[in-house]
C-alpha positions in Angstrom: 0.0 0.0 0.0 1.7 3.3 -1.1 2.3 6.1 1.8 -0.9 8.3 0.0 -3.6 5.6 0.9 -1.8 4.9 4.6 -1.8 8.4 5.0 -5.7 8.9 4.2 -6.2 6.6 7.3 -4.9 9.3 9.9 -5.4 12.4 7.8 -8.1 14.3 5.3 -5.8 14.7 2.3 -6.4 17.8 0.5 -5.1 18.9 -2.8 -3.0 22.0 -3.1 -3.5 23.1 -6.7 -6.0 24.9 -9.2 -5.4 21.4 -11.5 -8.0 19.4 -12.4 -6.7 16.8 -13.8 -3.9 15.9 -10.9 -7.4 16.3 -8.9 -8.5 12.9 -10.8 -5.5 11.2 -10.2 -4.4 11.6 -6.8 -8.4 11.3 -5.6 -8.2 13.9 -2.5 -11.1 14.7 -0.1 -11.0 18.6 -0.6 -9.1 21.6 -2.4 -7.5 24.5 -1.9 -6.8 27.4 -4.1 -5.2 30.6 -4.2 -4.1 33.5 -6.7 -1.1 31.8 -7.4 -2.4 28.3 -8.2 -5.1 30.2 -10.4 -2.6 32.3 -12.3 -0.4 29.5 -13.1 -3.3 27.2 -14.0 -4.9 29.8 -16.7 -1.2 30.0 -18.1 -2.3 26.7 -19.2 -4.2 26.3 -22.6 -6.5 23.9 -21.2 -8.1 26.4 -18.9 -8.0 29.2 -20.7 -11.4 28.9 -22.1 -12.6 29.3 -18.3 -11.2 33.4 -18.6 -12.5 33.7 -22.3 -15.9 32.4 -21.5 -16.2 34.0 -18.1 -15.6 38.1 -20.1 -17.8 36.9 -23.0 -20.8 35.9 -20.7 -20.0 39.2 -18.3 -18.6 41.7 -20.7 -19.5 44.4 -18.0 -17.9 43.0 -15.1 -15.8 45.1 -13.2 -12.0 43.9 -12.6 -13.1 42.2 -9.2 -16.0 40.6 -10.2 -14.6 39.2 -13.1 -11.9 37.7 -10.7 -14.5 36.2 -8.6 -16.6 34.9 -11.2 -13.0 33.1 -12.5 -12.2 31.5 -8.7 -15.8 30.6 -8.4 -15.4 29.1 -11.9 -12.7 27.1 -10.6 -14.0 26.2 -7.3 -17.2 24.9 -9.3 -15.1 22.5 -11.4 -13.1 21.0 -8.9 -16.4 20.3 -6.8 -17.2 18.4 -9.6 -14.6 16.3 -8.7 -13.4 16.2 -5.0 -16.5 14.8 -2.7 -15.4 17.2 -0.3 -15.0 20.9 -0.1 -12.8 23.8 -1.9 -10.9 27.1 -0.3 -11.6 29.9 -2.6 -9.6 33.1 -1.3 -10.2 36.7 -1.1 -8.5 39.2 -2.8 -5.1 39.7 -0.4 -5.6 43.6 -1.4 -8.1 43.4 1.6 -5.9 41.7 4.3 -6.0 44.5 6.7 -9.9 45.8 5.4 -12.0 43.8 7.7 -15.4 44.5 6.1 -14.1 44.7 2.8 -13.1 41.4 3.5 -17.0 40.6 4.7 -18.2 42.3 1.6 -16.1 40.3 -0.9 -16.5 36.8 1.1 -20.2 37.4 0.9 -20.4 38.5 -2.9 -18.1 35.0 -3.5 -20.6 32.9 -1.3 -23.4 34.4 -3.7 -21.9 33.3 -6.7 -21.9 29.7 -5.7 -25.2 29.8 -4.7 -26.5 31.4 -7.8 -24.0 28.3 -9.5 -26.1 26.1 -7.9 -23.5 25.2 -5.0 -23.9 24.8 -1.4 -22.4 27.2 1.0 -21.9 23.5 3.3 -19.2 23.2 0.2 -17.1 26.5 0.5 -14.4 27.6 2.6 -13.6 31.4 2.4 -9.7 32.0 2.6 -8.2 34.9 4.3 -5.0 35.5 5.5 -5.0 35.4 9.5 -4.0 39.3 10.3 -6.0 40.4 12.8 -8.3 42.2 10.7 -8.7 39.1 8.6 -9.6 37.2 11.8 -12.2 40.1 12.4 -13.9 39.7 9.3 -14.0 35.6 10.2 -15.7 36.0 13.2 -18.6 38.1 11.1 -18.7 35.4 8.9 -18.8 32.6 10.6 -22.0 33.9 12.2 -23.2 34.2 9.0 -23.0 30.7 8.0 -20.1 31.3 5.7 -17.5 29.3 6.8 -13.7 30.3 6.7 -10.4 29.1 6.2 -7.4 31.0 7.8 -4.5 31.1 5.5 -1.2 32.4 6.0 -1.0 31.6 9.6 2.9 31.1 11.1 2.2 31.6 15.1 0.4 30.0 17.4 -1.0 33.3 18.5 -2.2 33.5 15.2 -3.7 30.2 16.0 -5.3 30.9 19.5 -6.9 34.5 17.8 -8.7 32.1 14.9 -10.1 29.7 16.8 -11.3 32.2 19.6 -13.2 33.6 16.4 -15.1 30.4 15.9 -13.7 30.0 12.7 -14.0 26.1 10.7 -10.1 25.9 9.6 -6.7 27.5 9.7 -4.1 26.4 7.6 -0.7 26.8 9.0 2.6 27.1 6.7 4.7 24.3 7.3 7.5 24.9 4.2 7.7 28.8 4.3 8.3 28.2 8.3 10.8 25.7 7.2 12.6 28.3 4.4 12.5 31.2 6.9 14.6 29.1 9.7 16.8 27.4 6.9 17.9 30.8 5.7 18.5 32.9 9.2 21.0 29.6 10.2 22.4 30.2 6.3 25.5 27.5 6.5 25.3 26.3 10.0 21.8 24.7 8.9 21.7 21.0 9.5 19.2 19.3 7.2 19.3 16.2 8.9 19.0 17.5 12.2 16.2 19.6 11.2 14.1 16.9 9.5 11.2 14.9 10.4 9.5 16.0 13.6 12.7 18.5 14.5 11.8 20.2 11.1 10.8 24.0 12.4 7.8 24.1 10.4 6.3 20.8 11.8 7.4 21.3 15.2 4.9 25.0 15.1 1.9 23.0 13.7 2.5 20.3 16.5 2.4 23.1 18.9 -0.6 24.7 17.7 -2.3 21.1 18.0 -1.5 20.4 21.7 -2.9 23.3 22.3 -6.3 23.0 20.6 -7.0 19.3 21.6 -5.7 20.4 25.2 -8.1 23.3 25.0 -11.0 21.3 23.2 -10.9 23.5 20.8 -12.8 22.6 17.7 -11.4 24.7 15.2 -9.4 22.2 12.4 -5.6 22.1 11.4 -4.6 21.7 8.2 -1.4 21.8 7.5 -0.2 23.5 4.3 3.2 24.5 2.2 5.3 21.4 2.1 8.6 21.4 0.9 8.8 17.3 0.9 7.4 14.6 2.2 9.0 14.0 4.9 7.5 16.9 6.4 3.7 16.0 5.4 4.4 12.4 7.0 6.1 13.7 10.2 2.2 15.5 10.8 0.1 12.3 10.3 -2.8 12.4 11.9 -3.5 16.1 11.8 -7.3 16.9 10.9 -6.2 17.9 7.1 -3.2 18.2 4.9 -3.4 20.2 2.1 -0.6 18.8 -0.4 1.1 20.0 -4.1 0.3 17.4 -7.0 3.9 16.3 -7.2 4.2 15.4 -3.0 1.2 13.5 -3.8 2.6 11.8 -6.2 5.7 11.1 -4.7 3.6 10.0 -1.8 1.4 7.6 -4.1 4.9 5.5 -5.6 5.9 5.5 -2.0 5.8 2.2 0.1 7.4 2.6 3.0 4.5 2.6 6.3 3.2 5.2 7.8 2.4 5.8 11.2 0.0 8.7 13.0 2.2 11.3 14.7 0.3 13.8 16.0 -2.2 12.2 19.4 -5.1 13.9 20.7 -4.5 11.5 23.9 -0.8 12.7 24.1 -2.0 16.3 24.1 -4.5 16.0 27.0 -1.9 14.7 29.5 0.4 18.1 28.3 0.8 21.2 30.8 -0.9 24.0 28.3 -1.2 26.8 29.4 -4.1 29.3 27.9 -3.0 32.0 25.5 -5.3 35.3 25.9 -6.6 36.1 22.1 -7.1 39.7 22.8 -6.0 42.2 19.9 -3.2 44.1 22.4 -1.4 40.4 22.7 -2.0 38.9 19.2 0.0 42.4 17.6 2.4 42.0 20.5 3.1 38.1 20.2 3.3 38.5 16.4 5.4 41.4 16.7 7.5 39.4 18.8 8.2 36.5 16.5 10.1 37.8 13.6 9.7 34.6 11.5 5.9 35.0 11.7 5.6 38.9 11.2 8.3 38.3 7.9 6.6 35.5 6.1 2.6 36.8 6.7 3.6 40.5 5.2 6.2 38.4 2.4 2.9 36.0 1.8 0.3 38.7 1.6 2.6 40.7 -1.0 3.4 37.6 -3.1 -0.4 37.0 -3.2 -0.9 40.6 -3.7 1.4 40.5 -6.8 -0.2 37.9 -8.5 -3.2 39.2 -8.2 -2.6 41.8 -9.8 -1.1 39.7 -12.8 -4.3 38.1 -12.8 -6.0 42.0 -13.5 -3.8 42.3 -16.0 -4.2 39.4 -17.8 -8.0 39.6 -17.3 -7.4 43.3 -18.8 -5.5 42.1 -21.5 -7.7 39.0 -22.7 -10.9 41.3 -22.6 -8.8 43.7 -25.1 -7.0 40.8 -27.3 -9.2 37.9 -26.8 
């Protein structure tokens, strides 16, 4: 039995990519998306058609509508094939505008429903600042279900779940990068692997501290860099993984064992973290990794979606 199908014992396995067809051949639970995955899919010919039909049937779309329709689009497509859910995210131009945030996770929830999809189906992606986290909490009592992305900190962590929010999605890889480049050439692969990896070690963490807090809020871990990292976090709630970590995951035979224990947890000296918005800035503040990679992920996502205006801008021009 390959590690992919051991792993699917301990762990929802979620699919990291706007790719349909790696969908159908790695057979995950859920999906995740995100202006990066989108942009690099419609690079593709075989999705371009999902742009150039989406300005033809809404010629008088505005620039972020026409976006939305697009994610939606894609979010519709891959329900088609995951039994599960998919993460759709919001513009990362709104990561510090909390009810800009509402606005646009409302007008996305919309657009599935008018597609015929149910909200049960959609998780709302937002990065986890604290006006992010702000907009969550209105959500969530809305029935519109959220997923916190670019979360590095287990304050970060505590602030989510004190919103009530469904999932959070913390960074294993970019925790990983940021650690591997501060100790530049006194960085010991090997010794930093497996469960000592930096990045697994912070989503371990912010599990003892939910199941030792009952907290229901899900993990799912996200950004791997190989497999040795997904594998050292079996038996987290979800793992969101690239198409070719799946794949090197489904040739795989070696066995796989659950890592993470709610039991182990529960015996575990916690202590409570206070979610208030005076400690979350402080603690974040505090933790240079964390306050570097959520500004360095909300301008990379920033960036490209702003390619994607452009190339929405230039299709509608040039066809």
């Amino acid at each position: 039995m390959s590690q992919l199908d051991q792993l699917k014992k301990f762990t929802t396995v979620v699919a990291d990519t706007g790719d349909f067809e790696s969908m159908r051949e790695h057979q995950p639970t859920d999906a995740t998306t995100n202006p990066s995955l989108i942009l690099k899919a419609l690079s593709k010919d075989a999705y371009r058609p999902i742009l150039l039909d989406t300005l033809t049937n809404h010629p008088d779309a505005s620039a972020a509508d026409t976006l939305d329709r697009i994610l939606v689009t894609f979010g519709k497509r891959i329900l088609d094939i995951v039994p599960g859910r998919v993460s759709t995210e919001v513009d990362a131009r709104l990561s510090f505008d909390t009810q800009g945030t509402v606005n646009r996770a409302r007008r996305i929830m919309e657009l599935y429903e008018e597609a015929g999809v149910d909200r049960k189906r959609i998780l709302i992606k937002i990065a986890s600042t604290w006006e992010g986290i702000a907009a969550a909490r209105i959500l969530e009592k809305e029935g519109i279900t959220c997923n916190m992305t670019l979360l590095f900190s287990l304050i970060q962590a505590v602030a989510c779940a004190d919103a009530g929010v469904r999932l959070i999605s913390p960074f294993v890889g970019r925790i990983y990068d940021w650690h591997k480049k501060a100790a530049g050439s006194n960085w010991d692969e090997a010794g930093n692997s497996g469960e000592n990896d930096p990045g697994v070690q912070s989503v371990t963490r912010i599990y003892q501290y939910y199941r030792k807090h009952g907290i229901k809020t899900q993990i799912m871990g996200a950004s791997f860099r190989n497999t040795g990292q997904v594998l050292a976090l079996a038996g987290c709630d979800l793992l969101t993984i690239s198409p070719e970590l799946l794949g090197e995951l489904s040739k795989n035979e070696g066995e796989v064992k659950a890592r993470l224990h709610e039991s182990l947890a529960a015996s575990m000296s916690i202590p409570s973290i206070a979610p208030e918005e005076k400690n979350f800035r402080f603690l974040l503040n505090e933790d240079a990794m964390a306050t570097e990679k959520l500004a360095e992920g909300i301008r990379t996502f920033v960036a490209d979606a702003i390619k994607l205006d452009a190339l929405i801008e230039s299709s509608r021009t040039h066809g």
